[in-house]
N, C-alpha and C positions, 0 to 999 in steps of 0.2 A: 919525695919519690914520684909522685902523681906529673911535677914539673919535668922529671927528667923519661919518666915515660914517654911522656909528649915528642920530645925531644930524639927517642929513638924508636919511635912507631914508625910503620910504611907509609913515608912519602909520595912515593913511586910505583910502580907493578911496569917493568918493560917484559915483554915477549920478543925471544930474536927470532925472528922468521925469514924464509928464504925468498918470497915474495911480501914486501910490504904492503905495494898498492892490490893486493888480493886481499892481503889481512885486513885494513885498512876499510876496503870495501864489505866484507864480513862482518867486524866487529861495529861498525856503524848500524848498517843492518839488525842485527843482534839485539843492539840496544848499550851496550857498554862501551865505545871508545871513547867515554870522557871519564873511564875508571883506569887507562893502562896507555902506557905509551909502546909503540914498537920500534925494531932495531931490526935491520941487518943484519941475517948470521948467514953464514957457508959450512957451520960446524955441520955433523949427521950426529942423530938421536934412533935409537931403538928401542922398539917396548916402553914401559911407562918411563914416565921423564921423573915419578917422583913427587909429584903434586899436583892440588887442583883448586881451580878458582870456583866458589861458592856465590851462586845468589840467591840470597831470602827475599820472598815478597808474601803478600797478602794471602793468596787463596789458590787452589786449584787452579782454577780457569785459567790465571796470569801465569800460572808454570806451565801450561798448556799453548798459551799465546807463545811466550818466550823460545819455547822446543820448536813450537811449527815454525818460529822463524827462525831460528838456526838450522834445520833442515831445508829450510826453503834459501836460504844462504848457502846451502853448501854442504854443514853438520853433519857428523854419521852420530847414531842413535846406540850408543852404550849400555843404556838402561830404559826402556821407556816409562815414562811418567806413569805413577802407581799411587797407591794407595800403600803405608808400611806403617810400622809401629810408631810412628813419631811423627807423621804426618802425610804428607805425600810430595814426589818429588820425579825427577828424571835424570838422567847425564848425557851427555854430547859429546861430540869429539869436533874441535874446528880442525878446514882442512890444514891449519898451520900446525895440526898436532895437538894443541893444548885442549886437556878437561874439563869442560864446566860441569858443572851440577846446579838445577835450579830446586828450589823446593820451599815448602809450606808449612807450619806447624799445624795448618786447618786442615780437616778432612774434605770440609764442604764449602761452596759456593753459598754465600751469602748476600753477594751483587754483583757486575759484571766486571769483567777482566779488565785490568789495568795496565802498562806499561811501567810502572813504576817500583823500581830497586829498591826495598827496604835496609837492606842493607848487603856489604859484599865480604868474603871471608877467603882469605888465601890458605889452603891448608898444606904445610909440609908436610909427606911423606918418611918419618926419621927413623933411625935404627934405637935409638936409645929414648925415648918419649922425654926418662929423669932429666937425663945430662942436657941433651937439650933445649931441657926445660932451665935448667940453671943457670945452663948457657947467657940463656938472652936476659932473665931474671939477673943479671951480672952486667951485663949493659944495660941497665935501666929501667926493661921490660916491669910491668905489674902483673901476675897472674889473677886475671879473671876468674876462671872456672878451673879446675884439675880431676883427674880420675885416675889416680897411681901412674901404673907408666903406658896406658892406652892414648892420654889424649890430655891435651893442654891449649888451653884460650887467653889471649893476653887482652887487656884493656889496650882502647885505642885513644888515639890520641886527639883532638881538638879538632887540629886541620889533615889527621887522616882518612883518607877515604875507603880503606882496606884494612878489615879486622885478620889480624894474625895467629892463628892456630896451629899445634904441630899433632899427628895422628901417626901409628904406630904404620909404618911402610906398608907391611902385609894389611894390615886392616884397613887401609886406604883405600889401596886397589883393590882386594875384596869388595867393598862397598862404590867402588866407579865399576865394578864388574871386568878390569882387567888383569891378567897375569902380574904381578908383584916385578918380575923381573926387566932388567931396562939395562941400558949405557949410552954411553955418550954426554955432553951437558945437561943441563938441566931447561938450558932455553927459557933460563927466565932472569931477570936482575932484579933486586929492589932496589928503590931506593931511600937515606934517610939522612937524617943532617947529621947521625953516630957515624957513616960510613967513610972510608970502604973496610972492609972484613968479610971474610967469610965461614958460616957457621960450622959446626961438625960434620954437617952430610953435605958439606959442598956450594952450598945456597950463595949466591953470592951478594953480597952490597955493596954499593957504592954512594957515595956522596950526593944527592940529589934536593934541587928546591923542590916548593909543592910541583901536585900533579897538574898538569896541562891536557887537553886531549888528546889523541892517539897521535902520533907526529912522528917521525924518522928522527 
């Protein structure tokens, strides 16, 4: 099981966006175009698209460093960096649309801010937490962590760079601070060496080798 998890973990994270050399220039900045590749879309997206990309790191400070530079890039401010029950964190909005959220399990500064990803977490927004739990549990997926039908964490895989999680739609955007409701694509592709398919709520995969930096 552990081989074939490997096997159908996220290779990939493409973002379609309508300017790439904007994104391009953003997500360098930011600090993560060597975690996503971009693409070219002309598609239109409204309200939430449905998901959002997670970065864990060390401490306060570095979730602090990370948000000013995404606003200083361009960012709109979702949530600002706080202190909450679980640690402390913030959310963004880049201007190609997509969610990040950075955050902490630390409350406090215990030495200065770093630039450094602990690690990255893609979370799907899904209507059914179970089914789509089995869903990928059925391609090969491992489930890591579970919490009935709120929230699902799969083990990753060797050479992926993106942990895969699926969160209850309403409880997603609740917790990015947006309205639940959206249309149009999703504006995003994975990719794995399982693909291509596509899951229950749309999500799409395709066939892809490992990840490369941000590239067209």
């Amino acid at each position: 099981m552990a081989t074939t998890a490997s096997n159908t973990s996220i290779a990939s994270v493409t973002l379609e966006v309508t300017d790439i050399e904007a994104a391009r220039r953003f997500y360098t900045a930011f600090g993560v175009d060597t975690y996503i590749r971009l693409r070219a879309s002309e598609a239109h997206s409204t309200g939430f698209r449905g998901f959002t990309l997670a970065l864990t790191v060390s401490r306060p400070a570095t979730v602090d460093g990370f948000v000013g530079t995404a606003v200083d890039a361009g960012a709109t401010v979702l949530k600002p960096a706080a202190k909450s029950l679980w640690g402390y964190g913030g959310v963004v909005q880049a201007p190609d649309g997509t969610i990040w959220k950075v955050a902490t399990s630390t409350k406090k500064d215990t030495s200065p801010a770093t630039r450094e990803i602990d690690e990255m977490v893609l979370l799907l927004g899904v209507e059914d937490v179970k089914a789509s739990k089995q869903f990928y549990v059925d391609r090969g997926l491992t489930v890591a962590k579970s919490f009935g039908g709120k929230y699902a964490e799969f083990t990753s895989g060797e050479s992926s760079p993106v942990k895969l999680a699926l969160y209850k739609r309403g409880g997603l955007a609740k917790d990015l601070g947006v309205p639940a409701d959206g249309s149009g694509p999703h504006g995003i592709v994975l990719g794995s060496t399982d693909g291509p398919f596509t899951d229950p709520d749309g999500f799409a995969w395709e066939a892809a080798p490992s990840l490369t930096p941000a590239a067209s």
